[in-house]
C-alpha positions as CSV (number, residue, x, y, z in Angstrom):
1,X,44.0,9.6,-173.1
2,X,47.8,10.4,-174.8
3,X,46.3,7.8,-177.3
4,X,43.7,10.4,-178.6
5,X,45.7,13.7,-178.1
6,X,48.2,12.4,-179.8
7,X,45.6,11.5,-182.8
8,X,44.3,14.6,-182.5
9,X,47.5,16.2,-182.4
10,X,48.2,14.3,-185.8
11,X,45.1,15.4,-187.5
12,X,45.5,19.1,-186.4
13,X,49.3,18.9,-187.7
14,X,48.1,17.3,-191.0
15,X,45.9,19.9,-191.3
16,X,48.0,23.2,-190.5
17,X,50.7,21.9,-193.1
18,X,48.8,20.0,-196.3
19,X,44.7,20.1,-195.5
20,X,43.7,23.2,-197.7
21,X,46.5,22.3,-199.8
22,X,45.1,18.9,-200.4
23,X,41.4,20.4,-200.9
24,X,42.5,22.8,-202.8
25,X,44.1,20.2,-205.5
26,X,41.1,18.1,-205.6
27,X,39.0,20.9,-206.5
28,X,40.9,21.2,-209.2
29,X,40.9,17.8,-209.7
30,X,43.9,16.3,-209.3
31,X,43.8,12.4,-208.0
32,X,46.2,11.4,-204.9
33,X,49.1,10.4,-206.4
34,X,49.4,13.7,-207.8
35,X,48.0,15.6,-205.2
36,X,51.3,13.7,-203.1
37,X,53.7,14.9,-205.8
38,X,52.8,18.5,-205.6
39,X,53.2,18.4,-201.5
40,X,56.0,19.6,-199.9
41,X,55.3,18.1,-196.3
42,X,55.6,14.0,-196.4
43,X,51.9,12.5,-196.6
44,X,50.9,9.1,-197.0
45,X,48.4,8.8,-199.8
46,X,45.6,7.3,-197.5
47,X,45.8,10.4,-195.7
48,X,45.8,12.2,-198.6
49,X,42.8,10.0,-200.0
50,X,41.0,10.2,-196.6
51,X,41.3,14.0,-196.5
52,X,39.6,14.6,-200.3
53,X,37.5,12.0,-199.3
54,X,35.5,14.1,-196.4
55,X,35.9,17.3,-198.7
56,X,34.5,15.2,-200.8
57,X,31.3,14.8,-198.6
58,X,31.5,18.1,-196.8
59,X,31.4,20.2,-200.4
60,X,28.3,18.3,-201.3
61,X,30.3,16.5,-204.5
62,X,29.8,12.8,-202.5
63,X,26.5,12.3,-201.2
64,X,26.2,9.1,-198.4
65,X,22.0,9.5,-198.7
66,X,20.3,9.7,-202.0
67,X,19.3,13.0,-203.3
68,X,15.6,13.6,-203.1
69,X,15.5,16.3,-204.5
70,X,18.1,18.0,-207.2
71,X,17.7,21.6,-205.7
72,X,18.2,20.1,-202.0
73,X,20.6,22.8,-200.4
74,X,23.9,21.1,-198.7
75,X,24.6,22.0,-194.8
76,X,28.4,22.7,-194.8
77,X,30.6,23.4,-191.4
78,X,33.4,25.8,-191.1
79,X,35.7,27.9,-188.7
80,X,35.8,31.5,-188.4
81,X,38.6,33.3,-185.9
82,X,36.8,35.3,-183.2
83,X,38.7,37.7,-180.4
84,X,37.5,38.5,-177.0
85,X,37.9,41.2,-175.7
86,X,41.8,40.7,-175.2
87,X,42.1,40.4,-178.5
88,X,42.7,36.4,-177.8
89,X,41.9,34.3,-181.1
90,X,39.9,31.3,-181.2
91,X,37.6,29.6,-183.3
92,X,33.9,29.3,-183.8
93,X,31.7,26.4,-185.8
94,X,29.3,28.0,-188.2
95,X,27.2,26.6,-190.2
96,X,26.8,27.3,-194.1
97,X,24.3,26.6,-196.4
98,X,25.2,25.8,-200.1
99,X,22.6,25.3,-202.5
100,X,23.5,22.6,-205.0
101,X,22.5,24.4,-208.4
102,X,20.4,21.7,-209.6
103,X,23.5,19.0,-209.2
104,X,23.0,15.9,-211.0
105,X,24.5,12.6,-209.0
106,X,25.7,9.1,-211.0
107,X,25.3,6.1,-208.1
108,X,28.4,4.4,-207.8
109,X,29.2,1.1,-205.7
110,X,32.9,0.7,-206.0
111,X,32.8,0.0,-202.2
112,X,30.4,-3.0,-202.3
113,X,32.6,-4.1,-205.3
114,X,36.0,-3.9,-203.6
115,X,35.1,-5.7,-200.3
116,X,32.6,-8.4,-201.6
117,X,34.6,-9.3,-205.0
118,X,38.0,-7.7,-204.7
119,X,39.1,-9.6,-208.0
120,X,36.3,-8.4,-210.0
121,X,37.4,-5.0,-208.5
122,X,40.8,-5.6,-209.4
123,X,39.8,-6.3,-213.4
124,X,37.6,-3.1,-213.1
125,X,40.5,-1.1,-212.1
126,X,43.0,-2.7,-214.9
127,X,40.1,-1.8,-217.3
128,X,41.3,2.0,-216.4
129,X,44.1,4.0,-217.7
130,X,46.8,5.3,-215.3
131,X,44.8,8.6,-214.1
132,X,41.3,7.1,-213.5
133,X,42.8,4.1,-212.1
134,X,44.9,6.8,-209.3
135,X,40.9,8.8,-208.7
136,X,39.6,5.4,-208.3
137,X,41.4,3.4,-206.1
138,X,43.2,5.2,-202.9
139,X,39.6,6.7,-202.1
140,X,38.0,5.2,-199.0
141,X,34.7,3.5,-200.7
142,X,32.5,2.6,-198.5
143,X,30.6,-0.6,-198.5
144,X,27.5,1.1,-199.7
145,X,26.1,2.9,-202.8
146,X,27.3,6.7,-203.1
147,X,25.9,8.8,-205.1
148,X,29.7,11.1,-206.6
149,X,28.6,14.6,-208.7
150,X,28.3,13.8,-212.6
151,X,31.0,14.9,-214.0
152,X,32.7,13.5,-217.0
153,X,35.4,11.7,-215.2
154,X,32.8,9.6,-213.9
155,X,30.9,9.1,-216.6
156,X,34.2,7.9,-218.3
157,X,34.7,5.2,-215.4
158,X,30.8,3.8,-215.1
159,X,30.7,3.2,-218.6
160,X,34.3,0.6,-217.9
161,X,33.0,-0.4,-215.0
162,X,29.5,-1.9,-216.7
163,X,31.9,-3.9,-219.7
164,X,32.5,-7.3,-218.6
């Protein structure tokens, strides 16, 4: 039990002192590494990776299931304060709706390629220069084809990926 409240102790402190801060950078579209140097509260770059990661997926600019459709609207959660009748805070789950305005998605499956051939992985990523190379590799891939928002950072690392 002290096991998970202290996890979720962790997460909530991460949070409170670099979570929007760390969203808010990746919007902008800033990889990890510099996302770490603009921080001023101490964060590991996994966490920082992890955390753009699921903003990533929450904001619709990951998908983990193929888009059927390009106009498919995304289901986004968030937290609004609410007071009783005390005037006590706390927090309420809504949903949000988000259409995608006709997004376009590139597949990528830079997960299957870092766990089944990590050395074919490894020449992919020297194939990058210094900033793609820093998007590309703290990221959590999963071992399974994601479909990332085209954009032309993307475009710029398929087309290196594909030269042998």
């Amino acid at each position: 039990m002290s096991d998970e409240f202290n996890k979720a102790l962790a997460d909530f402190t991460h949070d409170f002192a670099s979570g929007g801060a760390i969203r808010h950078l990746a919007d902008l579209g800033y990889n990890a590494y510099e996302i770490k140097e603009k921080l001023e509260f101490p964060t590991p770059v996994s966490k920082i990776a992890a955390t753009m990661w699921k903003h990533f997926v929450d904001t619709g600019k990951v998908r983990l299931t193929p888009p059927k459709d390009e106009g498919e609207p995304i289901i986004q959660k968030d937290y609004i304060t609410v007071y009783d009748s005390y005037g006590k805070p706390s927090f309420k789950q809504v949903t949000k709706t988000a259409e995608t305005e006709d997004r376009k998605y590139l597949k990528v499956d830079f997960g299957f390629l870092r766990y089944k051939n990590p050395k074919a992985f490894e020449a992919f990523l020297n194939r990058l220069d210094k900033k793609d190379r820093d998007f590309v590799e703290p990221l959590p891939w999963p071992l399974k084809e994601v479909w990332f928002e085209d954009c032309d950072l993307m475009q710029k690392i398929l087309k290196l990926e594909s030269v042998e």
